[in-house]
C-alpha positions in Angstrom: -43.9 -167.6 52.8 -41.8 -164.3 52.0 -39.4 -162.8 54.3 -39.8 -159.1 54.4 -36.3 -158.0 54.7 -35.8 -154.3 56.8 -32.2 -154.0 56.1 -33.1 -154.2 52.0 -36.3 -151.8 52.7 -34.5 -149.4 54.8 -31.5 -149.5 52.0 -34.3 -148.4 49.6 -34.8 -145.4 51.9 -31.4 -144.4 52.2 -31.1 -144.4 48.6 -33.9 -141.9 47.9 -32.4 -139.7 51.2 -29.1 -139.0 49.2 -30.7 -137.5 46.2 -32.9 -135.3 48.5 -29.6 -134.6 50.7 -27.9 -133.7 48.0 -30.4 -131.5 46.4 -30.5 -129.1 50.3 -27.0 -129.3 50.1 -27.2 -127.2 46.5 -29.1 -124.9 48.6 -26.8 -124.5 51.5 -28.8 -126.6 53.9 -26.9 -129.4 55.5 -29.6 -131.6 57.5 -28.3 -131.5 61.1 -29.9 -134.8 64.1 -28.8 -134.5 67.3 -29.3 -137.0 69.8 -29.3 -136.7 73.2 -28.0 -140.1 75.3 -28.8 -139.4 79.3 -26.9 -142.3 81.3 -25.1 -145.0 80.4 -27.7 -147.5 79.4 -26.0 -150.1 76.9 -28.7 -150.7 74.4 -29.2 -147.1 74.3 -25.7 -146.6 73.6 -25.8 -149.1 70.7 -28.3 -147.5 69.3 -27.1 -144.2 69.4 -23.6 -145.0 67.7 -25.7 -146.7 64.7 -27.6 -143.6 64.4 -24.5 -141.8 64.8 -22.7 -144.1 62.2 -25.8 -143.6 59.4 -25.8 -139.7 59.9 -22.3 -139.7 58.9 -22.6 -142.4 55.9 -25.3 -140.2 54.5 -23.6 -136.9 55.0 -25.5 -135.1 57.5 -24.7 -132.8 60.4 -24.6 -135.3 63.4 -24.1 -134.3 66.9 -23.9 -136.9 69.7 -24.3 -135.4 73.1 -23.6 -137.9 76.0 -25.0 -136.8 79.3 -24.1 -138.6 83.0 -26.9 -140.6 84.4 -27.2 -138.0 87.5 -28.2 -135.2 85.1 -31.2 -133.6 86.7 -34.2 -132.0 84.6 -33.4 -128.5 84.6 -30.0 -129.6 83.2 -31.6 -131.3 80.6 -34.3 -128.6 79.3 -31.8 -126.2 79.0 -29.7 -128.5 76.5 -32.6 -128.9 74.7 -33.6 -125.2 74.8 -30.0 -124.6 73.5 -30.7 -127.6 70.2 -34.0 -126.0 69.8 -32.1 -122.5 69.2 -29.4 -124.2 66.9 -29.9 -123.3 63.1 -27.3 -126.1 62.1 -29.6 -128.6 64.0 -33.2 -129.2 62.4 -34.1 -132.5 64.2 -33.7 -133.6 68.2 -34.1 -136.9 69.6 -33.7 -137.6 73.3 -32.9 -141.4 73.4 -35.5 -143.2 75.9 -35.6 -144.3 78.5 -34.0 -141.7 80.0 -32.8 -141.9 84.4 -35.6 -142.0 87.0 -35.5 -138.3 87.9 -36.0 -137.2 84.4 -39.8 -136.6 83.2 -39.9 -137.9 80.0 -42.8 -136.2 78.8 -42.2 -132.8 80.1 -38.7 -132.9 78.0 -41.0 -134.1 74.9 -42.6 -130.9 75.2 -40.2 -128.9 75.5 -38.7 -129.8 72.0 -39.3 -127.2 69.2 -42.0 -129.6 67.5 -40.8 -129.0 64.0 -37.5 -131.0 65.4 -38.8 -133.3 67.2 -38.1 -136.1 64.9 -39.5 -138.8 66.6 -43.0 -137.7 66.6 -43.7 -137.8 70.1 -44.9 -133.9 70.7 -48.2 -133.7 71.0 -48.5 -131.2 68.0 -46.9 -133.9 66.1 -49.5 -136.6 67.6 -52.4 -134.0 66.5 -51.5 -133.8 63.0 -51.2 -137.7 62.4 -54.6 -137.4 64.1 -56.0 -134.6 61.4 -53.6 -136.2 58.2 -51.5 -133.1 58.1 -48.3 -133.9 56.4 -46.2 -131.5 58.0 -46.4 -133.6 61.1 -43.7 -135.8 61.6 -44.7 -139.5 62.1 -43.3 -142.0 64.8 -40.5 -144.0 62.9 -41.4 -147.2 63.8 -45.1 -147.0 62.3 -43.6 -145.3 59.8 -40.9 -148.1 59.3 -44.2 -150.2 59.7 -46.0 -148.9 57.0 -43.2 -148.6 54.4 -42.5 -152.1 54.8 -45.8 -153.4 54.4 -46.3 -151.1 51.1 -43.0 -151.9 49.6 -43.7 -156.2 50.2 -46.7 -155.0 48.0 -48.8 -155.7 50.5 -52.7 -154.5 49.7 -53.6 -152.3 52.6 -56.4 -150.3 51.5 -59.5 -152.2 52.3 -57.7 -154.3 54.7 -57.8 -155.7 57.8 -55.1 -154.9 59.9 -55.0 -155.9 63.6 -52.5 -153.9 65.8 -51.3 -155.9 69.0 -50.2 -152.8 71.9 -51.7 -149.4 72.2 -48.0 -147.9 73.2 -47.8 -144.3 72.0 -44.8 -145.6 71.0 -46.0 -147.6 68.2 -49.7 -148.9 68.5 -51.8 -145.8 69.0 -49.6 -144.2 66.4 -49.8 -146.9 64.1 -53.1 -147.3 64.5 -53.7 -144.0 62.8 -51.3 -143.9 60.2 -53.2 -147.4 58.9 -56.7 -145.2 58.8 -55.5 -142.2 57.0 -57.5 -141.2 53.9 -55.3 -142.6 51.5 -54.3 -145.4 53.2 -57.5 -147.0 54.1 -57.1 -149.8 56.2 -59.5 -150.8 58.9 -57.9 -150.7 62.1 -58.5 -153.1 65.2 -56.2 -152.4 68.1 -56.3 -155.1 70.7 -54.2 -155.4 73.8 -53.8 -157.2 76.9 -57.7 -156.8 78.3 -58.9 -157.7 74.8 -61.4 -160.7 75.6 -60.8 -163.6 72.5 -58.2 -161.7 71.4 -57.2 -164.9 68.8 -60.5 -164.9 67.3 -59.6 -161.1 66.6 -56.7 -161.6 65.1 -57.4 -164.7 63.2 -59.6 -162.2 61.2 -56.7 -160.0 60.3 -55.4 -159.6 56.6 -52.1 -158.0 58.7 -51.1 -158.9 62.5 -48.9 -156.0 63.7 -47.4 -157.1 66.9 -46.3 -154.6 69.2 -46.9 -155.5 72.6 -43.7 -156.0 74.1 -43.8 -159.5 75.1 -41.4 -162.6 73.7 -43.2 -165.2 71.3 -46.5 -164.0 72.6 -48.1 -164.6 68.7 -48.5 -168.5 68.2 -50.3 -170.1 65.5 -53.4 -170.2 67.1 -53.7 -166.1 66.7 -53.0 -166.1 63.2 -55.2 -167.3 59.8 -53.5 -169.1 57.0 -52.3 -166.2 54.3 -51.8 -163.8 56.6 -49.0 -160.9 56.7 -47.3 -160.3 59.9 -45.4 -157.8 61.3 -43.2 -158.0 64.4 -42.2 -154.9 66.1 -40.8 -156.4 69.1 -37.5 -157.0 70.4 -37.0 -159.2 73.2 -33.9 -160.5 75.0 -34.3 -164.1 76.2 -31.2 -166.0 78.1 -29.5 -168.6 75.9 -26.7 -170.2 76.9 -25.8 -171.4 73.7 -25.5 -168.1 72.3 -22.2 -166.3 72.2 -23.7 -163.4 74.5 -25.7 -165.6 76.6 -28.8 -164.4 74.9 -30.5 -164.2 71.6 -33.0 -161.3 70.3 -36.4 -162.2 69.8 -39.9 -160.2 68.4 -43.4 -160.7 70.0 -43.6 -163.5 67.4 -42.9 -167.3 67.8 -41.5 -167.5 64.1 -40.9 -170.7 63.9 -45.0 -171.9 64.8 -46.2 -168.8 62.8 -44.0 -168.3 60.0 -45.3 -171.3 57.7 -48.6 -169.8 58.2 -48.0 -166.6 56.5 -47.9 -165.1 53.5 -45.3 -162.5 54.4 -43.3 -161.9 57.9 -40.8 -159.8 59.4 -37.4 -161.7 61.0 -36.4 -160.2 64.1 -33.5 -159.4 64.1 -33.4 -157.8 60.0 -37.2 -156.8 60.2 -38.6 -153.8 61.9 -35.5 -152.7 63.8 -33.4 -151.4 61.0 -36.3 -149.3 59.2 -36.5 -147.5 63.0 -33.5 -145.8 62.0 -33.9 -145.2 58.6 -37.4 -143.2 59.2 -36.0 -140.7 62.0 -33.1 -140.1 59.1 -36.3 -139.9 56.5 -38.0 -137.7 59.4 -35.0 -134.8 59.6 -34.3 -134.7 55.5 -38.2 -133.7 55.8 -37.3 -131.1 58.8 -34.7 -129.9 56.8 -37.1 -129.4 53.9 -39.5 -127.8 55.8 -37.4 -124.9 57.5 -38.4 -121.6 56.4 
């Protein structure tokens, strides 16, 4: 069994992101992200400071703007109507989930879709749809994909079952995987999926992305088999210094001798999410006019 190890990967990435940063920056073109944090939401917040802290390791424009929790919608579209305007900004991400009153996917379409970095507009969606490159991907598929293909993992001709139909990851995922060029064959189950561990027992790679702790057991996966685990689950552990531990959609322990290659959680997934949005606004900055 091979641990595929995200933090290594995603230093790979950041590694060919400083030669292309430093090749815009001999043109005058400093890549700018800004993310937009609405509340006060602590994993958010995390998140956002490690985006924060990378931006600033690799050199680019970074712009953090913090919002309070009772910002209301118009409030919002009118920052974003104010990134979208910025030259020194070329990719947007408003961290999810956002308060109650906000409409998430009305402030998605709003974004300038050659900034919005985390795939999500639906122009973006349609060109992962037709395989136009100048689409930007969702990073965690992309973080997916990368990960599988740098493990050396043979994915043309494959089998690769994706667990969640999230626009978030699965749908996306699922057609990244079938691109011409990539070639897999794509099976997406989910929770209606009738013998959905005969499915997946027939997978050459088990994506799971469906949001629910140690939900992959033994039983759903065949000896040899590569598996990814998207998800990140909080489960109370009193032993643990924070009173909880993280955990993916994977039981790791039961599945991990199985495999020929899986992702840890924390160390898998998780830390290539970051470095494809960072991948996603070099490209934005490449592709200004």
């Amino acid at each position: 069994m091979k641990l595929i190890d995200g933090r290594a990967t995603a230093e790979n990435v950041y590694a060919e992101l400083r030669g292309e940063i430093a090749a815009l920056k001999a043109r005058g073109v400093t890549p700018g992200l800004a993310v937009v944090l609405v509340g006060d939401d602590p994993a958010s917040r995390a998140y956002v400071r490690s985006k924060d802290k990378m931006c600033r390791e690799l050199g680019l424009h970074s712009v953090k703007l913090e919002l309070p929790a009772e910002t209301t919608q118009s409030d919002l579209l009118a920052r974003v109507g104010e990134l979208n305007r910025d030259p020194a900004i070329h990719g947007i991400l408003v961290q999810s989930p956002p308060p109650k009153q906000i409409d998430e996917a009305a402030i998605i379409r709003a974004l300038d879709p050659a900034k919005d970095v985390d795939g999500f507009h639906p122009m973006n969606i349609a060109k992962l749809a037709l395989g136009d490159p100048t689409g930007f991907v969702p990073c965690t598929p992309l973080g997916c994909l990368r990960l599988l293909t740098e493990s050396g993992v043979t994915i043309s001709g494959a089998h690769v079952v994706v667990l969640g139909r999230s626009m978030i990851v699965g749908k996306p995922l699922a057609l990244l995987l079938m691109q011409k060029g990539t070639d897999a064959t794509v099976t997406v189950v989910h929770s209606r999926t009738r013998e959905l561990a005969r499915i997946t027992r027939s997978a050459d790679v088990v994506v799971a992305a469906i949001g629910r702790a140690g939900f992959v057991r033994a039983e759903h996966v065949r000896e040899g088999a590569v598996v990814i685990d998207v998800g990140i689950n909080r489960v109370d552990d009193a032993a643990a210094p924070r009173g909880y531990r993280l955990v993916g959609d994977v039981a790791f322990d039961e599945v991990a001798p199985k495999t020929a290659a899986i992702t840890p959680v924390p160390g898998g997934v998780g830390p290539m999410t970051i470095a494809m949005l960072l991948a996603n606004t070099v490209k934005a900055a490449q592709l200004r006019r």
